[in-house]
C-alpha positions as CSV (number, residue, x, y, z in Angstrom):
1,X,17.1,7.3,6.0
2,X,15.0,6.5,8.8
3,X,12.1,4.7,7.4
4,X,9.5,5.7,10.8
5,X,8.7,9.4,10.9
6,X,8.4,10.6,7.5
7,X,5.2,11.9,5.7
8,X,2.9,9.5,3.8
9,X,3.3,12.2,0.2
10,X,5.9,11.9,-2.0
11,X,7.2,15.4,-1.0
12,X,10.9,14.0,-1.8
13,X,11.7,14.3,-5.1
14,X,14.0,16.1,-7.6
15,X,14.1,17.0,-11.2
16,X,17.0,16.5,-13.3
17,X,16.9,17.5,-16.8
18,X,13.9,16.2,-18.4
19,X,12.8,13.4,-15.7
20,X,11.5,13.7,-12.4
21,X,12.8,11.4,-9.6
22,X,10.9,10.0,-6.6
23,X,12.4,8.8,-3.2
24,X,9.0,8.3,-1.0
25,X,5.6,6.8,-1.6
26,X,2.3,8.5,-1.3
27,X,-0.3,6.8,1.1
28,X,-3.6,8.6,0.6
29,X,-5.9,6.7,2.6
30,X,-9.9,7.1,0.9
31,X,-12.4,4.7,2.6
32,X,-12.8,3.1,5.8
33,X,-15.7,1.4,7.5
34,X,-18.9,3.1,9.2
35,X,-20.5,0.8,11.8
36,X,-24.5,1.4,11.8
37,X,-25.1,1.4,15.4
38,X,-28.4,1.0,15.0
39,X,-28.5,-2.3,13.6
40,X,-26.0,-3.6,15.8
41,X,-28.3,-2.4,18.5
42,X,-31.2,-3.8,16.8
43,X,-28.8,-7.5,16.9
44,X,-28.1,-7.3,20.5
45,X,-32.0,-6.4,21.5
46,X,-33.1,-9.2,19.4
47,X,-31.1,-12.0,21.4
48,X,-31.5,-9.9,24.7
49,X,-28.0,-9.0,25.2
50,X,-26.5,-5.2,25.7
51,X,-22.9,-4.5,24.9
52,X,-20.9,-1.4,23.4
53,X,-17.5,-1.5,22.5
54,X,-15.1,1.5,24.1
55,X,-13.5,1.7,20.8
56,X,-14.5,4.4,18.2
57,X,-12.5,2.8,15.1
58,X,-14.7,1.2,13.1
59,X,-12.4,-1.6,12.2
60,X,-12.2,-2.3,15.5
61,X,-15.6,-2.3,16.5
62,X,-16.6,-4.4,13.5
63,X,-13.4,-7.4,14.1
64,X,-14.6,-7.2,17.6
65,X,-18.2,-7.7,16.7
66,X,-17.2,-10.5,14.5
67,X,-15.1,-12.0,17.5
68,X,-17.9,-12.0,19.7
69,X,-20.7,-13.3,17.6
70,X,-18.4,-16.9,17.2
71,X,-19.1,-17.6,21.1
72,X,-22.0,-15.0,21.3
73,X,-19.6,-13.4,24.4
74,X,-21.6,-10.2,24.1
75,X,-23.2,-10.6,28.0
76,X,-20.2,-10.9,29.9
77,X,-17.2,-9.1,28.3
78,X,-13.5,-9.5,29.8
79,X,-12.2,-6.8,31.4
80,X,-9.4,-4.7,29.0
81,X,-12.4,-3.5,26.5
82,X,-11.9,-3.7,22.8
83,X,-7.7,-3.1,23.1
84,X,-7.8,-6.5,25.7
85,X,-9.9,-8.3,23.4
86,X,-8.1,-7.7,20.3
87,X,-5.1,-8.9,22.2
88,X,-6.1,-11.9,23.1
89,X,-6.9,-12.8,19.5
90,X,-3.4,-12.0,18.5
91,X,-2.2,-14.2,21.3
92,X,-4.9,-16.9,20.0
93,X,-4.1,-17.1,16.9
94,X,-7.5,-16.3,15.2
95,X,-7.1,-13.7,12.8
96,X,-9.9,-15.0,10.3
97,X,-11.7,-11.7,12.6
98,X,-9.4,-9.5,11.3
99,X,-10.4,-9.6,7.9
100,X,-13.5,-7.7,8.9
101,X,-11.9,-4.6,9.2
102,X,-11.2,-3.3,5.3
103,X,-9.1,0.0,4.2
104,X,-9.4,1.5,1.0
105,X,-5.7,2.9,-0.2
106,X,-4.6,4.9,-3.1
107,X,-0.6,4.5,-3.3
108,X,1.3,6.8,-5.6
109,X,5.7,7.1,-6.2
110,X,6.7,3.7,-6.3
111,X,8.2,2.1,-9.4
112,X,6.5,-0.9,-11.9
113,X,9.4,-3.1,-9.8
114,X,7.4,-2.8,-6.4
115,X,4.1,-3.3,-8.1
116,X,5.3,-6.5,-9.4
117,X,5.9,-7.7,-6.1
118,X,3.0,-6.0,-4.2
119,X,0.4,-8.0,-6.5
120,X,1.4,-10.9,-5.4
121,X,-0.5,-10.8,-2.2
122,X,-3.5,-12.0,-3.4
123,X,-5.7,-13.0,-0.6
124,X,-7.6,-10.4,0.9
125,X,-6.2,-7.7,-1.5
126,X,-7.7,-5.9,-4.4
127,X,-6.0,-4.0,-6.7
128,X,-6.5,-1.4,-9.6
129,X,-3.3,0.1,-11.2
130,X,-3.1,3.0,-13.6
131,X,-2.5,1.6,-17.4
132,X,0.5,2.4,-19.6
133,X,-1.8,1.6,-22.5
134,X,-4.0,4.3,-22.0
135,X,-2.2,7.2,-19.8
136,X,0.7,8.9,-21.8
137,X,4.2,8.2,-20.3
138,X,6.0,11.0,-21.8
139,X,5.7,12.9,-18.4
140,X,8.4,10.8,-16.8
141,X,9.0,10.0,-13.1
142,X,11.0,7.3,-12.1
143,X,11.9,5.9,-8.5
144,X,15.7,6.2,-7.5
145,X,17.0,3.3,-5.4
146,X,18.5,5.0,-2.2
147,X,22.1,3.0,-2.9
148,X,21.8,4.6,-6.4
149,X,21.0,7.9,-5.2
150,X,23.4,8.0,-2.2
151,X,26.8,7.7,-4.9
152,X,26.9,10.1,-7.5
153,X,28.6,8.0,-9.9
154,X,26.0,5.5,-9.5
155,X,23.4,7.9,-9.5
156,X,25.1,9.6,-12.7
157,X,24.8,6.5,-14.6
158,X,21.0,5.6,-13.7
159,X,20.1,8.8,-15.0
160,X,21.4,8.9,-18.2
161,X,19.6,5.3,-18.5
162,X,16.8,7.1,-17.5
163,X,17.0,9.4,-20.1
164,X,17.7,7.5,-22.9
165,X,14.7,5.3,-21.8
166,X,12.4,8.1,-22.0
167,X,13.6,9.2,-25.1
168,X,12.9,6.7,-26.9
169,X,9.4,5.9,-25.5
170,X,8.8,9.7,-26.7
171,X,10.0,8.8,-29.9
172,X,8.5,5.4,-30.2
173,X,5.1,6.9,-29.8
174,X,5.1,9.8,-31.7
175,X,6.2,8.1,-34.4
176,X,3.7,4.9,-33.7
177,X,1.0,7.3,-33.8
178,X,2.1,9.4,-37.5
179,X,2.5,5.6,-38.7
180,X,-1.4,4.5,-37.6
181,X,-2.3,7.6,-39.1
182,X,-4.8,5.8,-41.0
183,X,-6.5,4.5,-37.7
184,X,-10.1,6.6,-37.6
185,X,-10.5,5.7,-33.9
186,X,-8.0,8.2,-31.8
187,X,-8.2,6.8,-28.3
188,X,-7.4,3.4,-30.2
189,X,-4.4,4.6,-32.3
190,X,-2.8,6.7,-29.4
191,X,-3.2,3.4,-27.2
192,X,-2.1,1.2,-29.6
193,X,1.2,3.5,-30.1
194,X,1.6,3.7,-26.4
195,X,1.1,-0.7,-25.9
196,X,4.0,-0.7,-28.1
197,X,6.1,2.2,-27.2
198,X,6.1,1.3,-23.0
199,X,8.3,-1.9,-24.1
200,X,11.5,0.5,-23.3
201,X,10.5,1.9,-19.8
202,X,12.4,0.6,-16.8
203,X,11.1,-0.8,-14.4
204,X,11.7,2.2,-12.5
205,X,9.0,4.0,-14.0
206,X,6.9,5.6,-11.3
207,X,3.2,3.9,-11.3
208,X,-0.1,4.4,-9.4
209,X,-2.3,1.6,-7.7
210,X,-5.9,1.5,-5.6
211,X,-5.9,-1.3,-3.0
212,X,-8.3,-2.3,-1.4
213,X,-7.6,-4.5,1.7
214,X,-8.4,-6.3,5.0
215,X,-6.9,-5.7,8.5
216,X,-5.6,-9.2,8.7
217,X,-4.0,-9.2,4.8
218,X,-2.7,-5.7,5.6
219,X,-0.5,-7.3,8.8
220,X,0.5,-10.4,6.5
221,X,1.9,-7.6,4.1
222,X,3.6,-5.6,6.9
223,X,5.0,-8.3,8.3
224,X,6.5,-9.9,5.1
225,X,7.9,-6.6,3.1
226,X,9.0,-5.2,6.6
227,X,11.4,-7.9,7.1
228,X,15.1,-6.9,6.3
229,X,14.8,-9.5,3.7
230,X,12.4,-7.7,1.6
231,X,13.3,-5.5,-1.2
232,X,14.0,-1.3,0.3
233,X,11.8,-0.2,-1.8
234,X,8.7,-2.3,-0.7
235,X,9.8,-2.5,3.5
236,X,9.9,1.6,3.0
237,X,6.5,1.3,1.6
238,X,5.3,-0.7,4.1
239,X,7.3,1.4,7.3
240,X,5.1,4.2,5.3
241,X,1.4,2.3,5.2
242,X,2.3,0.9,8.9
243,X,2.5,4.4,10.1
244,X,-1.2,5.1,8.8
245,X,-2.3,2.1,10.1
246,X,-1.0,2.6,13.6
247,X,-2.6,6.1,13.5
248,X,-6.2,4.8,12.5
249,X,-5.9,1.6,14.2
250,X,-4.0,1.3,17.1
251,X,-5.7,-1.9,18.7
252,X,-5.4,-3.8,15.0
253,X,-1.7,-2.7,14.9
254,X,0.0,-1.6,17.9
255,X,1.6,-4.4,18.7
256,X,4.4,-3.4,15.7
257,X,7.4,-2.6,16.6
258,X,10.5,-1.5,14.8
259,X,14.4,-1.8,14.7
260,X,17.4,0.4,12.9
261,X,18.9,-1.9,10.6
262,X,23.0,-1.1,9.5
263,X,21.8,0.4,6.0
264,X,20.3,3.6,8.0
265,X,16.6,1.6,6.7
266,X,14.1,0.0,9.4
267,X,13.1,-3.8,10.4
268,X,9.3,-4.5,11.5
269,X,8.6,-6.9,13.8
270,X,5.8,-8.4,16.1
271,X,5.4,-11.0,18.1
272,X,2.3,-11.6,17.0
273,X,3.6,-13.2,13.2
274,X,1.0,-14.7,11.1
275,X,-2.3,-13.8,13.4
């Protein structure tokens, strides 16, 4: 599957028998940055400088901004405008900049697996992920590994796994809940049932999560789970978000560059690693 031109929904999926199966992430991107103009102008007027950035990206006003103000290079700008100057701090090494420019990301269709890995990147990241102790599992839709999916004996015998998992969550917590029956407090016996019951699911279990991240945190992520050492799941996730963040931010990230790799999946690349 080529991992570059797809859409950002989760529009490929299928349903067999009672669970729903999920082959692409969702990237629904919520919040980005608004630059007040007016106080930047207020700035410059007060230290008797003028300056405008040609760039209308936020991000990419604001990481420039941030660039400038370290050597206060606002009166004589080099030639190249905001695309030259954000080049040169890739070349230079100083991404601390970067981390000026912040994305706010709801990602949807990937498995408990991924998340497990994606938390990991700490710095500059934050992260809110939908709770199997409080939302109801019994609606089940799990993530299929693409080497799973592509055999159909392999994909035969995940399924029924599948299946059996989500019958007996089903089970487990309707019959958690008849045997707290006693409990007065509902929201607290039907999450109590369900803290117990999720014990079963896979770690295939589709799962939702909010991030919240910087430009510079964002490339660190890119570059790591885009290498063809990272798991397929995560380096399709993050072909996916790199796609969003080339089309919002082509200064930031258009120095990323991709290559076919023999499993029919994609490599990122840069050679601007660790900025």
């Amino acid at each position: 599957m080529d991992q570059s031109n797809t859409s950002s929904n989760p529009a490929h999926a299928s349903t067999d028998a009672s669970i729903r199966i999920i082959h692409e992430p969702g990237i629904y991107v919520l919040g980005m940055q608004v630059v007040d103009q007016s106080e930047l102008s207020r700035f410059l007027t007060d230290h008797g400088v003028s300056w405008h950035s040609d760039s209308e990206i936020p991000a990419e006003v604001l990481t420039e901004t941030a660039g400038r103000v370290c050597y206060m290079s606002f009166a004589r700008p080099r030639p190249g405008g905001n695309s030259a100057y954000l080049e040169h701090i890739k070349e230079s090494g100083h991404g601390s900049v970067f981390e000026h420019g912040v994305w706010n990301i709801l990602i949807t269709g990937v498995s408990r697996s991924l998340t497990h890995e994606l938390i990991r990147h700490r710095a500059g990241f934050g992260f809110s992920q939908l709770s199997q102790r409080y939302v109801d599992e019994s609606v089940a839709e799990y993530i299929e590994p693409a080497i799973i999916a592509n055999d159909p004996e392999l994909h035969a015998i995940w399924q029924n796994a599948m299946q059996h998992a989500h019958s007996a969550y089903v089970q487990l917590a309707e019959k958690l809940n008849a045997k707290m029956a006693d409990e007065p407090d509902k929201t607290a016996r039907r999450k109590n049932a369900r803290q117990a019951a999720r014990s079963v699911l896979p770690n295939a279990t589709e799962t939702k999560i909010f991030i919240t991240a910087n430009a510079r945190a964002l490339r660190h992520f890119v570059e790591q789970r885009g290498s063809r050492f990272a798991e397929p799941e995560i380096r399709l996730l993050a072909n996916r978000l790199l796609d969003r963040l080339q089309s919002h931010s082509p200064n930031l990230f258009g120095d990323y560059e991709r290559d076919p790799l023999p499993d029919g999946t994609v490599e990122i690349r840069t050679v601007y690693r660790k900025v």
